[in-house]
C-alpha positions in Angstrom: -47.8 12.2 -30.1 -49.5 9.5 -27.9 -48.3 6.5 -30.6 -44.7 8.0 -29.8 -45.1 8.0 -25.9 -47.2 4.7 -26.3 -43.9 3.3 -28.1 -41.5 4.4 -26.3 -43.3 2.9 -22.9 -43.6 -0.6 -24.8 -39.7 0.0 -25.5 -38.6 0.4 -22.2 -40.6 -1.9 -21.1 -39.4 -4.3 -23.0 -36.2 -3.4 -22.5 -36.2 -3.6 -18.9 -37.6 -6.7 -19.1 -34.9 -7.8 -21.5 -32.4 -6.6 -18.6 -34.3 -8.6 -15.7 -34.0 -11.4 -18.0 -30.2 -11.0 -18.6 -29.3 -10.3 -14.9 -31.5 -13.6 -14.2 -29.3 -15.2 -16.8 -25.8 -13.5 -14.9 -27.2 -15.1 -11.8 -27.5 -18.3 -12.9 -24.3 -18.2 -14.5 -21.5 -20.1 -12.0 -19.1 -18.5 -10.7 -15.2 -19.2 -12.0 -14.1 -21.3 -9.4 -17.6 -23.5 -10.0 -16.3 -23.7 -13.8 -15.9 -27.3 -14.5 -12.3 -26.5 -16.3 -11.3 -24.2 -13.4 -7.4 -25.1 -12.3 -7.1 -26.5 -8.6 -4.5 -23.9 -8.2 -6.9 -21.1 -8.3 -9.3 -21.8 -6.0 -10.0 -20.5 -3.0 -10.5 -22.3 0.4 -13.6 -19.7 1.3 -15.7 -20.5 -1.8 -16.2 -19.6 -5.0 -17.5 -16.4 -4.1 -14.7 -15.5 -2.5 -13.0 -11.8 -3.4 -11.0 -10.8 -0.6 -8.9 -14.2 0.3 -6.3 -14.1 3.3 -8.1 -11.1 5.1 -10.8 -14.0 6.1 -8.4 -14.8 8.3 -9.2 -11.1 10.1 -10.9 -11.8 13.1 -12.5 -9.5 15.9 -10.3 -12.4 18.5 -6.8 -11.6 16.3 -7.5 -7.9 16.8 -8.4 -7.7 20.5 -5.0 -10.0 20.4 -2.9 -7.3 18.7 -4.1 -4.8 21.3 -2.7 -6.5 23.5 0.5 -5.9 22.3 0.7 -1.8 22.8 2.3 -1.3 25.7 4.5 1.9 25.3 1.7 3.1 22.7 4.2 4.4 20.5 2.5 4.8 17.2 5.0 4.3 14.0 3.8 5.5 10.1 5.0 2.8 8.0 4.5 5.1 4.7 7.3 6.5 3.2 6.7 10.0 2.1 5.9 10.4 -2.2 6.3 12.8 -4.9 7.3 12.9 -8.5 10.8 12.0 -8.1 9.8 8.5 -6.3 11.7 5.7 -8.1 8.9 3.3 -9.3 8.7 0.1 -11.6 8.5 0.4 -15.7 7.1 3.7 -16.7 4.9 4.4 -13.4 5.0 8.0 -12.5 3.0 10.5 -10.4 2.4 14.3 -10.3 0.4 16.5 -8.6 -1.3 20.1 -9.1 -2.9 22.5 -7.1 -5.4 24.8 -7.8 -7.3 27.7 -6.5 -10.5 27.3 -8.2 -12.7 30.9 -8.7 -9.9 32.7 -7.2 -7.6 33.9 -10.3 -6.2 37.0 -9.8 -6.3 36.5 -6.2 -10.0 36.6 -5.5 -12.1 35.8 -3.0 -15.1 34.1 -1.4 -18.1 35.7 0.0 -18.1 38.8 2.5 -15.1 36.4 4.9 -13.1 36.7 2.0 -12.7 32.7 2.1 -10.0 31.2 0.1 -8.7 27.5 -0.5 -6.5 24.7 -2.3 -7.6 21.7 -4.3 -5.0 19.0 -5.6 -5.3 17.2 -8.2 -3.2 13.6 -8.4 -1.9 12.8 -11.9 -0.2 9.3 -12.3 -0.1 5.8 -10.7 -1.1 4.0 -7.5 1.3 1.7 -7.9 3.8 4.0 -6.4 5.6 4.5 -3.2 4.0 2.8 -0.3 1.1 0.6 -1.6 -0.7 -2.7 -1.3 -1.2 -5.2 -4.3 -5.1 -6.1 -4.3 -5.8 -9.7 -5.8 -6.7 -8.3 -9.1 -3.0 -7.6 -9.7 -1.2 -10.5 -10.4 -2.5 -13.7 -12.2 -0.6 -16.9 -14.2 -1.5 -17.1 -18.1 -4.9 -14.6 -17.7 -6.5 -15.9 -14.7 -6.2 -14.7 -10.9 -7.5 -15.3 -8.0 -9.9 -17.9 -7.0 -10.1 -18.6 -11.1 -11.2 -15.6 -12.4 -10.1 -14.9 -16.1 -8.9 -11.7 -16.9 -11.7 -11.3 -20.0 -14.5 -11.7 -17.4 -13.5 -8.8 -14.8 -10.6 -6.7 -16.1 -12.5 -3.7 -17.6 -11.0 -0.2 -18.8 -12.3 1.4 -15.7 -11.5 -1.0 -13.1 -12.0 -4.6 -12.0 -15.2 -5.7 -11.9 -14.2 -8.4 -9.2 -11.1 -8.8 -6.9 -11.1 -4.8 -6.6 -9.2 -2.9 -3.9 -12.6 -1.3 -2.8 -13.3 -4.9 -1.2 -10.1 -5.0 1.0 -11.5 -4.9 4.5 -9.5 -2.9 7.8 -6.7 -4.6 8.8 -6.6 -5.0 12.5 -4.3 -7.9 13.6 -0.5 -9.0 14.5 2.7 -7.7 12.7 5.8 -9.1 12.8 8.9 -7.1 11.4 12.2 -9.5 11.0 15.6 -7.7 10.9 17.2 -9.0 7.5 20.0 -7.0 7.9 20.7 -8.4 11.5 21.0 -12.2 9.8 22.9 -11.1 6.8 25.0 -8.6 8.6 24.7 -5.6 6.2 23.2 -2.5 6.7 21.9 -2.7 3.2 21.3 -5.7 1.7 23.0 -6.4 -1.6 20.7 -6.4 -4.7 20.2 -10.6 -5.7 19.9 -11.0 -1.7 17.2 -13.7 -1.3 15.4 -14.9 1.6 13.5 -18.2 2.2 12.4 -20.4 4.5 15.6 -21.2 6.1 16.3 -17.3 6.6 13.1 -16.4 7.5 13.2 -19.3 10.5 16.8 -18.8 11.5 15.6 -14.3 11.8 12.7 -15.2 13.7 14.6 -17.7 16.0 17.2 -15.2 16.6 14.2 -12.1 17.7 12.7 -14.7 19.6 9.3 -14.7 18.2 7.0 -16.8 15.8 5.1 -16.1 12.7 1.0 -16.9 13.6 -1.5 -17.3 11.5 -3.3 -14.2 10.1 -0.1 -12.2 10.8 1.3 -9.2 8.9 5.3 -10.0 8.2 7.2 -7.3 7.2 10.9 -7.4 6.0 13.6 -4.7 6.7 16.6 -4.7 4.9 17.8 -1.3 4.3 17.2 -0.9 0.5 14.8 2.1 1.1 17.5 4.2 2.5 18.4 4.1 -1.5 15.9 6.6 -2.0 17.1 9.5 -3.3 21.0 8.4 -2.8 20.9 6.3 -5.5 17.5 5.7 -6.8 18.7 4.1 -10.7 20.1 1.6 -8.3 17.0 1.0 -5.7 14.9 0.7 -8.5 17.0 -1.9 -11.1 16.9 -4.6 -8.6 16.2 -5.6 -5.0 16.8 -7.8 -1.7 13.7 -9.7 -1.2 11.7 -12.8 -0.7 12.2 -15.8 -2.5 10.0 -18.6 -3.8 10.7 -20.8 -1.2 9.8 -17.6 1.5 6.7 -17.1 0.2 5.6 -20.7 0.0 6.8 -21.0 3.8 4.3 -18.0 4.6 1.6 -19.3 2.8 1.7 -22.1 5.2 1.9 -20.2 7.8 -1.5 -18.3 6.8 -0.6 -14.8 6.9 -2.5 -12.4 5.8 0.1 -10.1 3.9 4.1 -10.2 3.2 5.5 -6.7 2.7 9.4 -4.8 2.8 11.4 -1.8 2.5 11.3 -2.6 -1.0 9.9 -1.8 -4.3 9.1 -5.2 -5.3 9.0 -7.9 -2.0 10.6 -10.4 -3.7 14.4 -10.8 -4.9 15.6 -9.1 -8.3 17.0 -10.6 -10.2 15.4 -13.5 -9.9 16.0 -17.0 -8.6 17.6 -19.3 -11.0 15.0 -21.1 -12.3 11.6 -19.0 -11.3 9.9 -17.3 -12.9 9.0 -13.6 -13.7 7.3 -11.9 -11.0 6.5 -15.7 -9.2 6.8 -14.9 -5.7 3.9 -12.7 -6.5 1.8 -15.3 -8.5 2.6 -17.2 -5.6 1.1 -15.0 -2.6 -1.5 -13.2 -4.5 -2.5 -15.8 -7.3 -2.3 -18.6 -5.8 -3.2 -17.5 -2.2 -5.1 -14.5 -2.2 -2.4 -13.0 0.2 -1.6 -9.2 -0.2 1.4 -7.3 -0.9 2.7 -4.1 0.8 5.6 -2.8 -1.1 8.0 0.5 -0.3 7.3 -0.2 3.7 9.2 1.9 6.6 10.5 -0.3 8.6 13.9 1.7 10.0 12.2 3.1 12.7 10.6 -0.6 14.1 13.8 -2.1 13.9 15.7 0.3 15.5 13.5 0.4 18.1 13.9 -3.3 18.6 10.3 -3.7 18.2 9.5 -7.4 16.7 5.6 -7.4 17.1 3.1 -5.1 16.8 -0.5 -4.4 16.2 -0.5 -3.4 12.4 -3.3 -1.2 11.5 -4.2 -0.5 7.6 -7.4 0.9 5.5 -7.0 0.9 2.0 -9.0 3.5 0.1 -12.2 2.1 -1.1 -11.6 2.9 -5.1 -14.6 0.9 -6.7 -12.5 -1.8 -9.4 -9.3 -0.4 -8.3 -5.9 -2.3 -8.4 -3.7 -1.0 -6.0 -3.5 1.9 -3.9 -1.4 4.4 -2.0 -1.4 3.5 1.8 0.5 4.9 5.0 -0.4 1.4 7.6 0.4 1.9 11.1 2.4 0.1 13.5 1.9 0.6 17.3 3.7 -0.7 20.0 
C-alpha cells in the first residue's frame, strides 16, 4: 500500500515536472510571425503577439470622440432579428428549444410555486447578424499575423485569434447610402463597390472615412429577407477588392453591410474566392460584420454615429451572433 502511494507521488511528480518542462519548451518556442519562413503578408504591425489586430486602433480618445457625436440620442439596433428560417451561407442553420426543466406535467417549484423557461441554441454562429473574428479566414492554411491553421485550429475552438479576445467597440461609424449612388432601392446582385464608389458616396454625404472607424454599407439587399430569400442568399451587392484595399488604408477597424457576405457575389473577374475577406481579415486583421440593419440609419439621414459592439466572450470561438448599436 505505501510502495503504491510512494509510486504514484514519484509519478506525478515526475509528470509535473515533465509538464513544467514542456510549457518552458512552449515558451521558448517563437511565435509565428517570429518564424524565419513567415510571409510578409501575414504579419501584423502590433507584434507578433498580436491577436486582436485593427481593434488596437480602439482608443479611450476615439471613444470620448464618438460621444460626441449623439446629439438627438436616438439609439438604433443594427441586428436583424433570427430564427430557423434565416437564409445563411452553405449548409449553416440554427434552431432553438425550450424547455421547462423539473416541471413535466406542469409542476412546480417550492411552496411560490416558481416556474421557468430555458432555451437551448442548436446550429451556427455564423448566422444572421454576426462579426467574422480573425480566426475565420486565412490564404493556403495560415491567418492572421502568420498563424498556421495546424498550430491553433482545434476541434473545440481556436486556440489563438478567438472571438473571446475581441475587445468593446467604442468608436466612429460611418454608414454610406449605396443605393443613393447607384440609384436603386436594391442593389442588383454582381453590384460592386470600390474605391471610386466608396469616395464619390462619401463626397456626396459630406463626410470622411477616419482612421479606427466602423464603415457600414446599406444597399437594400436585406429587405430580401423573407421576400425572396433563394435569391438574397445565391449572390450579393458588396464590396470589392479594390474597396477593401482602400479601407485598409484608411485604418478602419471593421467593414460591414446589409448583406450576407460584405463583398460582391459573384465575384470580380479575376479575384479570387472569398478575397475581399482574405483581404480585410487575413491580411489586415480588420473584422467583418455581416447581415447589418442599416434601413433605419439611412432613412434617418444619419451618416456618423458612435457604434457600440460586445461580442460574446466564447473561449476559441469563430464568429458570433451580435446586435451592435448605433446612436446618434
Amino acid at each position: 500500500m505505501h510502495l503504491t502511494i510512494a509510486t504514484r507521488t514519484i509519478a506525478l511528480t515526475a509528470a509535473l515536472i515533465a509538464g513544467a518542462a514542456g510549457a518552458a519548451d512552449n515558451d521558448d518556442k517563437p511565435l509565428p510571425a517570429e518564424a524565419p519562413d513567415a510571409p510578409e503578408w501575414c504579419q501584423s504591425e502590433w507584434g507578433p503577439g498580436d491577436e486582436i489586430g485593427a481593434a488596437n486602433l480602439l482608443t479611450e480618445e476615439r471613444a470620448r470622440a464618438a460621444a460626441k457625436l449623439v446629439t438627438r440620442g436616438k439609439v438604433y439596433g443594427l441586428g436583424a432579428e433570427t430564427n430557423a428560417d434565416t437564409p445563411a451561407y452553405g449548409s449553416r442553420s440554427w434552431s432553438m428549444v425550450v424547455t421547462q426543466p423539473g416541471q413535466a406535467g406542469g409542476a412546480s417549484i417550492g411552496e411560490s410555486q416558481t416556474v421557468f423557461n430555458d432555451d437551448i441554441h442548436m446550429g451556427y454562429v455564423g448566422i444572421g447578424s454576426q462579426i467574422d473574428g480573425l480566426g475565420h479566414i486565412g490564404i493556403d492554411n495560415v491567418y492572421y499575423n502568420c498563424h498556421p491553421a495546424s498550430e491553433f485550429v482545434q476541434g473545440d475552438g481556436l486556440t489563438a485569434l478567438g472571438i473571446h479576445q475581441v475587445p468593446n467597440m467604442v468608436t466612429r461609424g460611418v454608414v454610406l447610402d449605396m443605393t443613393d449612388h447607384f440609384d436603386q432601392a436594391v442593389l442588383d446582385e454582381g453590384t460592386a463597390f470600390n474605391r471610386e464608389e466608396i469616395r464619390a458616396q462619401a463626397k456626396a454625404q459630406g463626410i470622411e472615412i477616419r482612421e479606427g472607424d466602423v464603415v457600414l454599407f446599406h444597399t437594400g439587399w436585406l429587405d430580401l429577407v423573407g421576400e425572396d430569400d433563394e435569391r438574397y442568399i445565391t449572390a450579393e451587392p458588396g464590396l470589392g477588392l479594390d474597396g477593401a484595399r482602400y479601407l485598409a488604408e484608411k485604418n478602419v477597424v471593421a467593414a460591414g453591410a446589409d448583406t450576407w457576405g460584405l463583398e460582391v457575389i459573384p465575384f470580380e473577374e479575376g479575384v479570387g474566392v472569398f478575397e475581399v475577406h482574405q483581404e480585410l481579415l487575413a491580411r489586415n486583421g480588420i473584422y467583418i460584420l455581416e447581415n447589418m440593419d442599416t434601413a433605419e440609419l439611412v432613412a434617418d439621414g444619419v451618416s456618423e454615429f458612435m457604434f457600440v459592439l460586445g461580442a460574446p466572450r466564447f473561449t476559441g470561438g469563430v464568429q458570433a451572433i451580435v446586435n451592435p448599436t448605433a446612436i446618434r
